[in-house]
Every structure is written in structure tokens, then in C-alpha cells.
C-alpha positions, 0 to 999 in steps of 0.5 A, spaced: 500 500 500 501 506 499 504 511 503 498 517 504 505 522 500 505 517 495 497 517 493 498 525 493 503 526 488 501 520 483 500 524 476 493 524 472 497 523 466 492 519 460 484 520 461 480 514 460 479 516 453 485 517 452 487 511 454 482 507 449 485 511 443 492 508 446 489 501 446 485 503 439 492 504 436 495 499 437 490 493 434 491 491 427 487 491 420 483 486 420 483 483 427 478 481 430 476 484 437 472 482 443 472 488 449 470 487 456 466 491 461 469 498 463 474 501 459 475 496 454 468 498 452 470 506 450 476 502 445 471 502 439 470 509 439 478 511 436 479 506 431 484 510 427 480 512 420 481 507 414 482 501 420 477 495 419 476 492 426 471 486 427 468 487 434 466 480 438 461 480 444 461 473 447 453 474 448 452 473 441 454 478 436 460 478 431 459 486 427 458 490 433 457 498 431 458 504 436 453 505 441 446 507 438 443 516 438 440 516 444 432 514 444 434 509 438 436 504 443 434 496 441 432 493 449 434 486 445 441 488 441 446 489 447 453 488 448 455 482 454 455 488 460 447 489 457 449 496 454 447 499 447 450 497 441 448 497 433 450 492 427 455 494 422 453 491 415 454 484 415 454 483 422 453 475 425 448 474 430 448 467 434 447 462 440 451 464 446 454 456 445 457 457 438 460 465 440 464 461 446 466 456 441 469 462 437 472 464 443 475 458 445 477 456 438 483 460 437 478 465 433 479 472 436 484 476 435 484 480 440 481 481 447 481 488 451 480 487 459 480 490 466 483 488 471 484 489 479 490 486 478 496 484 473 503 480 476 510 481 473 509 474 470 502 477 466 497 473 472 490 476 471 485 478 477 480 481 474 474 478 477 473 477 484 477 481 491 476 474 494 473 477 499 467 472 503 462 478 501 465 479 493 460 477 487 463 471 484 462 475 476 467 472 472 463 471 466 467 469 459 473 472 462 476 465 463 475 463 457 478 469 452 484 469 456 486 462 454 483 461 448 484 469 445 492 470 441 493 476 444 490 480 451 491 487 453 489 490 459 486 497 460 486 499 468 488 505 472 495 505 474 493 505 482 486 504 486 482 509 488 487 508 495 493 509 491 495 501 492 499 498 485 495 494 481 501 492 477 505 487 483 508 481 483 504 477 484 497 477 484 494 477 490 487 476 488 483 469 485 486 470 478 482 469 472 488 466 468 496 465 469 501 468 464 495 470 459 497 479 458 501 480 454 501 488 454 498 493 460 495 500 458 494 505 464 494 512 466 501 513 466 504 507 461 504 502 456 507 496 459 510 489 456 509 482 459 516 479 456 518 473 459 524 477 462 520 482 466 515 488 465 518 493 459 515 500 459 514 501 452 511 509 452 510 513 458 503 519 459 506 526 457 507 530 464 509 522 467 516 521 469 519 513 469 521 514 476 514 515 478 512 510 475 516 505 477 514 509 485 506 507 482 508 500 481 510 494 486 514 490 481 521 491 476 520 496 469 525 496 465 525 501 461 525 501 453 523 509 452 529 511 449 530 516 454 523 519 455 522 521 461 
């Protein structure tokens, strides 16, 4: 946990926007994608211009278009967090069964996740605090994380006490060992190598030294001398 001088001078660095732009940015061409609750969710809006991005929500539908204008909402066209969604043209819809087998097929390129905690090794807690009164809501969590090519984490760097969520080991149930591949926060871009935690790219008004204070786990440093 952090000390109560640390959680005051923690930058703000990237907005929640700003960190589903980062994420957006980095999916390729073509991929398909499939986005969790939360942050994740804001990642279809910044899809760079002339990019083909198919996105997948595991409740049934393989084309999702952006959020309808308000008053246009179909109750029965939702995304898996029961929110909103249009269809692009030439959009699938299908059973909840054959969704989860394009996700434990290896069809998904991409899944973008919360999460409560990320270890040094790329173990993802994300769906539960452990705690005797925590809602057990893992949903299709498990399943993407060991059936998807690729997992991106999209999260704040601390809580909203100032404790890591970046950390050595995870200390709550995990939803899957050594399954992130990159971590998207506030104040960062982190790889998952296996040789350890690499900061990629560093929020603007953001110094490497804070973030390494803000995380309980090594980084290494491949910014080449962004700081």
C-alpha cells in the first residue's frame, strides 16, 4: 500500500479516453476484437480512420457498431455488460454456445480487459477481491484469456487508495496465469516479456521514476530516454 505522500503526488497523466485511443492504436487491420466491461468498452470509439476492426461480444454478436443516438436504443441488441450497441453491415448474430466456441477456438484476435490486478509474470485478477462478501462475476473472462492470441489490459495505474495494481504477484483469485501480454494505464504502456515488465511509452507530464514509485514490481525501461 501506499504511503498517504505517495497517493498525493501520483500524476493524472492519460484520461480514460485517452487511454482507449492508446489501446485503439495499437490493434491491427483486420483483427478481430472482443472488449470487456469498463474501459475496454470506450476502445471502439478511436479506431484510427481507414482501420477495419471486427468487434466480438461473447453474448452473441460478431459486427458490433458504436453505441446507438440516444432514444434509438434496441432493449434486445446489447453488448455482454447489457449496454447499447448497433450492427455494422454484415454483422453475425448467434447462440451464446457457438460465440464461446469462437472464443475458445483460437478465433479472436484480440481481447481488451480490466483488471484489479496484473503480476510481473502477466497473472490476471480481474474478477473477484476474494473477499467472503465479493460477487463471484467472472463471466467469459476465463475463457478469452486462454483461448484469445493476444490480451491487453486497460486499468488505472493505482486504486482509488493509491495501492499498485501492477505487483508481483497477484494477490487476488486470478482469472488466468501468464495470459497479458501488454498493460495500458494512466501513466504507461507496459510489456509482459518473459524477462520482466518493459515500459514501452510513458503519459506526457509522467516521469519513469514515478512510475516505477506507482508500481510494486521491476520496469525496465525501453523509452529511449523519455522521461
Amino acid at each position: 500500500m501506499l504511503s498517504v505522500s505517495q497517493q498525493q503526488t501520483a500524476p493524472a497523466g492519460w484520461s480514460r479516453e485517452d487511454m482507449a485511443r492508446r489501446v485503439a492504436a495499437d490493434i491491427p487491420d483486420g483483427a478481430y476484437v472482443n472488449l470487456g466491461i469498463g474501459i475496454p468498452e470506450l476502445v471502439a470509439r478511436f479506431v484510427p480512420e481507414g482501420r477495419e476492426v471486427i468487434f466480438h461480444t461473447e453474448n452473441g454478436l460478431l459486427g458490433v457498431g458504436p453505441p446507438p443516438p440516444p432514444g434509438q436504443e434496441d432493449p434486445e441488441l446489447i453488448n455482454a455488460g447489457k449496454k447499447p450497441v448497433t450492427a455494422i453491415p454484415g454483422s453475425a448474430f448467434f447462440h451464446h454456445a457457438d460465440s464461446f466456441v469462437m472464443i475458445r477456438g483460437g478465433h479472436i484476435d484480440i481481447c481488451v480487459l480490466g483488471a484489479m490486478q496484473v503480476s510481473a509474470q502477466g497473472d490476471l485478477a480481474n474478477w473477484s477481491t476474494g473477499e467472503a462478501d465479493a460477487i463471484p462475476a467472472v463471466g467469459g473472462a476465463m475463457d478469452l484469456v486462454a483461448g484469445v492470441k493476444a490480451v491487453y489490459v486497460v486499468m488505472e495505474h493505482t486504486t482509488k487508495t493509491g495501492a499498485a495494481k501492477i505487483v508481483e504477484q497477484c494477490t487476488y483469485p486470478l482469472t488466468g496465469r501468464r495470459c497479458v501480454n501488454r498493460i495500458y494505464t494512466n501513466l504507461a504502456v507496459i510489456e509482459v516479456t518473459p524477462a520482466g515488465l518493459v515500459v514501452r511509452d510513458i503519459a506526457p507530464g509522467v516521469t519513469l521514476e514515478q512510475v516505477r514509485r506507482l508500481t510494486a514490481a521491476p520496469l525496465a525501461d525501453a523509452t529511449k530516454g523519455q522521461s
